[in-house]
RODRENPA-996157 format. One record per residue (C-alpha): residue number from 1; residue in one letter; chain; x, y, z. Coordinates in steps of 0.5 Angstrom, whole numbers, always signed. Example, Ala and Ser with C-alpha at 12.3 -4.5 7.8 and 13.67 -1.06 7.14 Angstrom:
! RODRENPA-996157
nr=1	rest=a	kette=A	c1=+25	c2=-9	c3=+16 $
nr=2	rest=s	kette=A	c1=+27	c2=-2	c3=+14 $
END
This chain:
! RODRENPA-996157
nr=1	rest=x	kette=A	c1=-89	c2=-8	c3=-70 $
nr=2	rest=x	kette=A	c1=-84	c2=-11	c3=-71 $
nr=3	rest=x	kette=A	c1=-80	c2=-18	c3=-67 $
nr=4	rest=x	kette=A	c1=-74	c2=-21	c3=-65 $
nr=5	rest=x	kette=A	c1=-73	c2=-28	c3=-62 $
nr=6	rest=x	kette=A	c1=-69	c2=-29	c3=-56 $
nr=7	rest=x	kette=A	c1=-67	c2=-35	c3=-51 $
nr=8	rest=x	kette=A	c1=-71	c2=-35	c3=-45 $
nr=9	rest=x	kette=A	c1=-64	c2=-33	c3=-41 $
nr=10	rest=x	kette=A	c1=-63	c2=-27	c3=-45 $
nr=11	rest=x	kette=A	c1=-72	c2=-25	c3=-44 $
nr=12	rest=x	kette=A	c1=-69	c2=-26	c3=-36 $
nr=13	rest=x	kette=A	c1=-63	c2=-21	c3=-37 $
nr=14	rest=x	kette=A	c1=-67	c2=-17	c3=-41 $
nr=15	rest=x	kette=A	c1=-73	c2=-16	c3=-35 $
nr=16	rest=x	kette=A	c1=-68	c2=-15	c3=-30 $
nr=17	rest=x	kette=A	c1=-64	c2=-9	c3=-33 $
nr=18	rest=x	kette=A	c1=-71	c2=-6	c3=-35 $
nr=19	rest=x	kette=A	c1=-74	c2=-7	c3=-28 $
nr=20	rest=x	kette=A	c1=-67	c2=-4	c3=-25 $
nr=21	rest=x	kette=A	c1=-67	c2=+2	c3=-31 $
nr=22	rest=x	kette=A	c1=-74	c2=+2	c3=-30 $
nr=23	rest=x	kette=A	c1=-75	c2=+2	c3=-38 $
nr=24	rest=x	kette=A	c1=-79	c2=-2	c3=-42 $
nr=25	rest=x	kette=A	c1=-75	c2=-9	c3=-45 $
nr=26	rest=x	kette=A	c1=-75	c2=-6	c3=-52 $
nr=27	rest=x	kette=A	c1=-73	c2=+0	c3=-49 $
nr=28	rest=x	kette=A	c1=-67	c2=-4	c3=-46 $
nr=29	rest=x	kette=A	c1=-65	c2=-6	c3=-53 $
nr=30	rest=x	kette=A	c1=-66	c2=+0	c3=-57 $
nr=31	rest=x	kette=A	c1=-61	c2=+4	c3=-52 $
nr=32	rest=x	kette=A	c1=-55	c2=-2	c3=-53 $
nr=33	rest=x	kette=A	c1=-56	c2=-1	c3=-61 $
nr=34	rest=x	kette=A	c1=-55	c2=+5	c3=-59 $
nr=35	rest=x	kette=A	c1=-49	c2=+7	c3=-55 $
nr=36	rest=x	kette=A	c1=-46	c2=+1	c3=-60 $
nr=37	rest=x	kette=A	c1=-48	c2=+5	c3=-66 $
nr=38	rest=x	kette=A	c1=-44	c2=+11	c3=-62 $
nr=39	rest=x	kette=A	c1=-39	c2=+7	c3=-60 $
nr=40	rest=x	kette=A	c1=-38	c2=+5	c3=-67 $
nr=41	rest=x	kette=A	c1=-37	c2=+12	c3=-69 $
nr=42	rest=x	kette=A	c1=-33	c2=+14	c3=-64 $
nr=43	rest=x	kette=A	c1=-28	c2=+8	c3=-66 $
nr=44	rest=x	kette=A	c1=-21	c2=+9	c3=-64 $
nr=45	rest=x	kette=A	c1=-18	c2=+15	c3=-69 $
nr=46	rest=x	kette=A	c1=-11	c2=+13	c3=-72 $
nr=47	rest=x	kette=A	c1=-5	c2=+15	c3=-68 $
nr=48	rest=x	kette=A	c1=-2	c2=+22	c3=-71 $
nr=49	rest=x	kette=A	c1=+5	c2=+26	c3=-69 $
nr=50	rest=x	kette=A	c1=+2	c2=+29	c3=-64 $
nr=51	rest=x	kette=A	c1=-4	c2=+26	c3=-61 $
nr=52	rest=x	kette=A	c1=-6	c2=+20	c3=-58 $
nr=53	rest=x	kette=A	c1=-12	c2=+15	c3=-60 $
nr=54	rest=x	kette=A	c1=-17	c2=+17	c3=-57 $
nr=55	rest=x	kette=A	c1=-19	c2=+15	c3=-50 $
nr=56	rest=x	kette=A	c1=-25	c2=+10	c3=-49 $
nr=57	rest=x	kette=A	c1=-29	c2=+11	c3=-42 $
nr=58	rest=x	kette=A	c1=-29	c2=+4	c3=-39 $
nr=59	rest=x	kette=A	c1=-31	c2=+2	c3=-31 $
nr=60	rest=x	kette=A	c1=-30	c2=-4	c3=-26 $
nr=61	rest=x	kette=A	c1=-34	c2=-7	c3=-22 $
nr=62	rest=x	kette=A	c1=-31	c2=-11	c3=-16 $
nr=63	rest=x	kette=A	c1=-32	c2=-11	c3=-8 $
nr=64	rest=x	kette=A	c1=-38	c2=-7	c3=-9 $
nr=65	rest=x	kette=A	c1=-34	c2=-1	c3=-11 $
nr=66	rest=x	kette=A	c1=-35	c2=+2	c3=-18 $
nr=67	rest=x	kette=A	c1=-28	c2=+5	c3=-20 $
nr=68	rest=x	kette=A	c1=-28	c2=+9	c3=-27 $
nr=69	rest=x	kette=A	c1=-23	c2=+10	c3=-32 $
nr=70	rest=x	kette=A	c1=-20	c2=+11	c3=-39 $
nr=71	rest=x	kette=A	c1=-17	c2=+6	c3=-43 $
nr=72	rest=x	kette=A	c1=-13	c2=+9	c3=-49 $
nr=73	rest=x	kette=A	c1=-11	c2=+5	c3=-54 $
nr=74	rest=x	kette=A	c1=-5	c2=+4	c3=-58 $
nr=75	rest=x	kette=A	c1=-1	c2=+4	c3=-52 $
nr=76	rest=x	kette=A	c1=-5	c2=+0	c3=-48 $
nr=77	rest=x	kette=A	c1=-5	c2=+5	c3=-42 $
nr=78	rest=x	kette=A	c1=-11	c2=+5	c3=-36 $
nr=79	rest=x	kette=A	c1=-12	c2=+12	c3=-33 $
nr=80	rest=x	kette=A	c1=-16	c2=+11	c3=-27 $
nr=81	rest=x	kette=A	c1=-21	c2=+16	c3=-25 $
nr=82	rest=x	kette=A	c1=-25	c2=+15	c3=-20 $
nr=83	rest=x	kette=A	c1=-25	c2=+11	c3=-13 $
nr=84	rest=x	kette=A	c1=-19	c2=+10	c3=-9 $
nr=85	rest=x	kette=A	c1=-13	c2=+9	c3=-15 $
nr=86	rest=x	kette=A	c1=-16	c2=+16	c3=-18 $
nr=87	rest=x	kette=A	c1=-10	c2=+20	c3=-23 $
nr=88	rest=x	kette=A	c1=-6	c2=+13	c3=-23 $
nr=89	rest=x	kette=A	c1=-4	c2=+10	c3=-30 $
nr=90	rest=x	kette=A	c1=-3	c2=+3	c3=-31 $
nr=91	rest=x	kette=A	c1=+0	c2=+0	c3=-37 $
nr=92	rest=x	kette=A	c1=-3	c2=-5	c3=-39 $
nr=93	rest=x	kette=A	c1=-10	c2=-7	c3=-37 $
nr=94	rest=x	kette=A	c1=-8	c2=-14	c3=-33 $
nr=95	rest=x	kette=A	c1=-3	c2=-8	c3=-28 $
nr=96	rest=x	kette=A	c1=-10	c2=-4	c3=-27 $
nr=97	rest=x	kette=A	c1=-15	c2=-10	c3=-25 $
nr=98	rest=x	kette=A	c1=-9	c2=-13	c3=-20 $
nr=99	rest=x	kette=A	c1=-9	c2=-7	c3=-17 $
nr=100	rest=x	kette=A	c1=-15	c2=-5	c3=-15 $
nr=101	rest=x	kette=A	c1=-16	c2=-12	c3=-12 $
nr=102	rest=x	kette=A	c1=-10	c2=-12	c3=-8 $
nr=103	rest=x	kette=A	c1=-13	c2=-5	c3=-6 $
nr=104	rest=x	kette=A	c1=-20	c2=-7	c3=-5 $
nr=105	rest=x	kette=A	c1=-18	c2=-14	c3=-2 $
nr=106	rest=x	kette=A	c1=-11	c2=-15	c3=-1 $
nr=107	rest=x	kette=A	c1=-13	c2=-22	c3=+2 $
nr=108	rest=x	kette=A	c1=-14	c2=-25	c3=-5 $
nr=109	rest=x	kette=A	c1=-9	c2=-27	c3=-10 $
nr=110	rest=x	kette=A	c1=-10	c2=-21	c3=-14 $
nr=111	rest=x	kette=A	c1=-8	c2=-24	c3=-22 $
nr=112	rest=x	kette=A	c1=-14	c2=-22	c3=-26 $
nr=113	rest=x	kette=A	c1=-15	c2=-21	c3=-34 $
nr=114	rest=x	kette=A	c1=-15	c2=-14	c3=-35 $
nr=115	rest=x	kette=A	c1=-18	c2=-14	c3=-42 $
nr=116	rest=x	kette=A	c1=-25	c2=-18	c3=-38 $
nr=117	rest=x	kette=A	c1=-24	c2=-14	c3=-32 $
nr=118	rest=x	kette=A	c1=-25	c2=-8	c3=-35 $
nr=119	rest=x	kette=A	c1=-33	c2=-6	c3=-38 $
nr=120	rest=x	kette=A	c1=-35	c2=+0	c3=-44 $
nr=121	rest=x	kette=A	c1=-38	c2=+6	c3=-41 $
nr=122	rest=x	kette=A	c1=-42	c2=+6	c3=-48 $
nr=123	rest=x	kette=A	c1=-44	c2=-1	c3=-49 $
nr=124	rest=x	kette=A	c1=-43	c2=-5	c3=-42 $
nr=125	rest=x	kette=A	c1=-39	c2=-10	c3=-46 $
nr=126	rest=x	kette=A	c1=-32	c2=-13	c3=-44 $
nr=127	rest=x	kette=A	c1=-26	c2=-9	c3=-46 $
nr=128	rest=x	kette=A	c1=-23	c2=-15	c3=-49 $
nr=129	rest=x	kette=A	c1=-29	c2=-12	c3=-55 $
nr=130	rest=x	kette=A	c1=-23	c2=-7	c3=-57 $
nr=131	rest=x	kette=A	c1=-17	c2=-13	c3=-58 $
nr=132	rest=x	kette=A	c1=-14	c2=-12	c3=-63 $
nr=133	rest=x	kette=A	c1=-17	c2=-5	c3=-66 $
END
C-alpha cells in the first residue's frame, strides 16, 4: 500500500476531521483530492455576452452560525444563501464578511478580510484560493 509522510500536526487534523466525519484518515484524504479534483474541473468558465462565470459554493463560519453562499467570479459578488442575510448580495468578499459580523456581533469592529473569511463547499479551502483566476 502505498504511504505518504506527514507532519505530526497535519496527523492531529487528519484524526479529528475522520473522528468527526467518522472515516477513516485516508478516507479524509482521499475525499480532498477529490472534491480539488472536481473543483479543478469545474474552474471558472470564461465570461461570455450573456452569461456570467459560473458561481463558486462558498460558506462562513463565525458566532457558531454557518451561513452559506455563492461567490461569483468576475464581478467579485457574494450572494448569500442561507441564515439570516439570506437573498442579499455583496460586492466584494470583505462587504459580506462585515456583515455577518455586524449582524451576529455588532459589538465587535466588523473589519474582516473576505477572501480568508469565506471557505470552498468543495474543498474547505479559503477563498483567497480563487484570487486572481
Amino acid at each position: 500500500m502505498p504511504a505518504i509522510d506527514i507532519d505530526d500536526a497535519t496527523d492531529r487534523y487528519l484524526a479529528f476531521a475522520a473522528g468527526i466525519a467518522g472515516l477513516t484518515k485516508g478516507q479524509v484524504v482521499a475525499r480532498l483530492v477529490a472534491q480539488a479534483q472536481a473543483a479543478a474541473q469545474a474552474s471558472v468558465e470564461p465570461d461570455t455576452v450573456d452569461r456570467e462565470p459560473a458561481a463558486v459554493r462558498i460558506y462562513a463560519d463565525y458566532a457558531g452560525h454557518r451561513t452559506y453562499g455563492a461567490f461569483v467570479p468576475g464581478p467579485g459578488r457574494i450572494d448569500i444563501t442561507s441564515g439570516a442575510l439570506a437573498g442579499r448580495s455583496f460586492r466584494t468578499p470583505s462587504e459580506a464578511a462585515r456583515e455577518i459580523v455586524k449582524h451576529y456581533n455588532p459589538e465587535v469592529s466588523p473589519h474582516r478580510n473576505g477572501w480568508s473569511f469565506f471557505y470552498l463547499v468543495a474543498t474547505g479551502a479559503p477563498l483567497q484560493s480563487l484570487r486572481g483566476r
